[in-house]
C-alpha positions in Angstrom: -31.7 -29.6 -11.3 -31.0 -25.9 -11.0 -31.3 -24.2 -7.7 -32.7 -21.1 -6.3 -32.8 -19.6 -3.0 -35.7 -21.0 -1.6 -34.7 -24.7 -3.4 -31.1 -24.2 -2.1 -31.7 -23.5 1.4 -34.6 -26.5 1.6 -32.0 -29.0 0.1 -29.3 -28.2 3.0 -31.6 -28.5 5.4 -32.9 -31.6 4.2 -29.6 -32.8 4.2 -28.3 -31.8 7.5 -31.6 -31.9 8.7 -32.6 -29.2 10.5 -35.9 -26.6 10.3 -34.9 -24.0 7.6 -36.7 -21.5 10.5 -34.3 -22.5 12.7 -32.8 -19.0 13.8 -28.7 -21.2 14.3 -29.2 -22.3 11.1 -30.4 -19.0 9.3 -27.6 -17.0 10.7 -25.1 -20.2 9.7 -26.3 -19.8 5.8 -24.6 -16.7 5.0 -21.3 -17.7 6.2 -21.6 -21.5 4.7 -22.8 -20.3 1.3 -19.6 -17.8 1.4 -17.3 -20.8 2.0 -18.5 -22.4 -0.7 -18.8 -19.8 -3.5 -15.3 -19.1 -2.7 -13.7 -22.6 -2.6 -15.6 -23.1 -6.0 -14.6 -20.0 -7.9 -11.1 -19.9 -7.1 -10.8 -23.7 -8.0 -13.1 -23.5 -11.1 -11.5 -20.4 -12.2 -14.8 -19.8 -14.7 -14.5 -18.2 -18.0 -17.8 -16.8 -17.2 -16.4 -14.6 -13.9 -13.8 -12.8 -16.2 -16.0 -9.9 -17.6 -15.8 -5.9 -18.4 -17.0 -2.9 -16.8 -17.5 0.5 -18.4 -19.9 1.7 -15.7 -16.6 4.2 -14.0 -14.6 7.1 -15.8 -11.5 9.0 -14.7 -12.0 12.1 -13.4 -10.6 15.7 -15.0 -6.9 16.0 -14.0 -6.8 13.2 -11.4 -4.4 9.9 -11.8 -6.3 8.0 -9.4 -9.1 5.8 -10.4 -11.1 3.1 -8.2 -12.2 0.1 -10.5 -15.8 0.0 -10.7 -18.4 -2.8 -8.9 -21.1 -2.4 -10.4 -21.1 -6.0 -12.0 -18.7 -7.7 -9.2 -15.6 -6.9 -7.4 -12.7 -7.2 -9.1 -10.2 -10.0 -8.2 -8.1 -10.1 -10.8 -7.5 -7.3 -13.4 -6.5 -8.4 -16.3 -6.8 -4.3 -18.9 -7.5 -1.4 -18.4 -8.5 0.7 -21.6 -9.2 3.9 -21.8 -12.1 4.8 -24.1 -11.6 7.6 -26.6 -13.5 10.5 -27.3 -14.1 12.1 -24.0 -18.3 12.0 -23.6 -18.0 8.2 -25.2 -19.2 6.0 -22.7 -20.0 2.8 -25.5 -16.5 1.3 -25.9 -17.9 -0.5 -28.7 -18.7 3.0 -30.5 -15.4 4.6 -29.3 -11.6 3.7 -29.3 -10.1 1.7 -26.9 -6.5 3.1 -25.6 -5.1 -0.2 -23.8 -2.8 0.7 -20.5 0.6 -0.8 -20.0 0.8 -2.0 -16.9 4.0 -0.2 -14.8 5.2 0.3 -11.7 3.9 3.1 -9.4 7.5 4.1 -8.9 7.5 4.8 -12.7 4.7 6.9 -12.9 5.8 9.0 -10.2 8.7 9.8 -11.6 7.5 10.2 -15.2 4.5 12.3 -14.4 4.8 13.9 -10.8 2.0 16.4 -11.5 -1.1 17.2 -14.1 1.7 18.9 -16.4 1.3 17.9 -19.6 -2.0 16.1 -19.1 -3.4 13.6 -22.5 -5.1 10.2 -22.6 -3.3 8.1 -20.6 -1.1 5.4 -22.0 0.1 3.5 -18.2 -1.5 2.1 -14.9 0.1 0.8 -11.8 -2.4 -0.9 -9.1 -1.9 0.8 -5.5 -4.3 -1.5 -4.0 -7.0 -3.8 -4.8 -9.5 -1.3 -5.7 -7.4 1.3 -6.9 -5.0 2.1 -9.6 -3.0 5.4 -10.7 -2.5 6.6 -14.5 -0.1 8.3 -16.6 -0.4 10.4 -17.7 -2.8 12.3 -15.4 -5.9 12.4 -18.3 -7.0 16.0 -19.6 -10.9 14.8 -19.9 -12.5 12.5 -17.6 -12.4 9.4 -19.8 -14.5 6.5 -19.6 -12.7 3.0 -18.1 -13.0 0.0 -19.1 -12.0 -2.8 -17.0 -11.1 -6.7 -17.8 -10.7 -8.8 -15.5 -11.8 -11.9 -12.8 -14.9 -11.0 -10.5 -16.5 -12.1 -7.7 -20.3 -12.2 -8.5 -22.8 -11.4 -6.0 -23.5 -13.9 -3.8 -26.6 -16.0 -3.6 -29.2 -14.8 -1.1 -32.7 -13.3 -1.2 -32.3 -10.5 -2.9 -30.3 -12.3 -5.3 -31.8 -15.6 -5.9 -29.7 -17.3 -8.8 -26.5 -17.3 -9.4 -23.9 -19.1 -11.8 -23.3 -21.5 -9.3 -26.9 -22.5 -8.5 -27.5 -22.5 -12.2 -25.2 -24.4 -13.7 -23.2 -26.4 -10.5 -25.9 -26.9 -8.4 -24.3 -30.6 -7.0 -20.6 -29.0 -6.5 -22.5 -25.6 -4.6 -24.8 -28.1 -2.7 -21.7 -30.8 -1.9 -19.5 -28.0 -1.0 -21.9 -26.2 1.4 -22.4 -29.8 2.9 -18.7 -29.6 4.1 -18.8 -26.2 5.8 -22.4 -27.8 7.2 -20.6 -30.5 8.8 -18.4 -28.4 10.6 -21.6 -25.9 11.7 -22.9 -29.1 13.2 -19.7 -30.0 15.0 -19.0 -33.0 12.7 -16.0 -32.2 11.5 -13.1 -34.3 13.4 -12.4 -37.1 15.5 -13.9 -37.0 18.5 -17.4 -35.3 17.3 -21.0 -37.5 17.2 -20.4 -38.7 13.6 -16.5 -37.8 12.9 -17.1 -39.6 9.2 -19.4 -36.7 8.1 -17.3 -34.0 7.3 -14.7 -36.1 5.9 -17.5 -38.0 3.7 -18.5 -34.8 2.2 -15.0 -33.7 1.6 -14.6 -36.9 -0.5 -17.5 -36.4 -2.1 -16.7 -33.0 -3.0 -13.3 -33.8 -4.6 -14.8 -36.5 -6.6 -17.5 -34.3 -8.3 -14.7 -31.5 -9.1 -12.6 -34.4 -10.7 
């Protein structure tokens, strides 16, 4: 059965059990349904968190561009294209100009400066969020970006989610673990030392 919000936050609490009004346990939920999201999207690696994002463009005579978030934050980036002409924001309707992935060192030396600005044909990542093209673009093209994101998370202003859709006994199995550890059953020498480990188990089974 698929899970919402509401459905998900009754079912751990059933399970643990404690009052979902509980104030411990409301400011608990964030931090377990983080755990788990995380565990199960870097161990599923899902088809369906590698997506693209046109929603950012360059910007007129400026090599520095900062990947867009509009659909998720980038993990993984996988292309970069640059969407041809300048005003096109449908890559679909346009061209895409795929960038070669270089070194930062490269660019630096092959275009110090805006001289001789064009559609870039290069990109080097400077941090997570940010990359650097060469050649420095003459328009402010649109971007398109492939790669791995990190959907939103599940909460109440965002009450489904892949997870909760489609996983709902991995998400609930998984919270259960960090749960265990909220209520200090994690260990040997805790009330019920099997919990945690029980869950664990459990958890591995299901991903098997």
């Amino acid at each position: 059965m698929s899970l919402t919000y509401a459905t998900y936050l009754n079912s751990i609490a059933n399970l643990m059990p404690v009052p979902t009004s509980d104030p411990g346990f409301q400011t608990m939920v964030p931090n377990m349904i983080d755990d788990a999201e995380q565990d199960l999207y870097r161990t599923l690696d899902l088809l369906n968190t590698v997506t693209r994002d046109s929603s950012a463009a360059l910007s007129l005579s400026s090599r520095n561009f900062t990947l867009p978030s509009s659909i998720g934050t980038f993990v993984v980036t996988q292309q970069l294209n640059v969407v041809t002409p300048s005003g096109q924001a449908n890559p679909d309707v346009g061209t895409r100009n795929p960038l070669t992935p270089v070194s930062k060192e490269f660019l630096d030396i092959a275009w110090p400066s805006s001289t001789g600005s064009t559609v870039p044909s290069y990109f080097a990542m400077i941090t997570q969020g940010q990359v650097i093209v060469g050649p420095w673009p003459d328009q402010a093209y649109q971007m398109e970006v492939v790669g791995t994101v990190r959907p939103a998370a599940l909460g109440s202003s965002n009450t489904t989610t892949l997870l909760s859709w489609y996983f709902p006994d991995l998400f609930v199995c998984r919270s259960m673990v960090f749960a265990a550890a909220y209520m200090k059953n994690f260990g040997a020498a805790v009330d019920d030392p099997k919990s945690g480990i029980t869950w664990e188990a459990h958890y591995g089974a299901m991903l098997q």
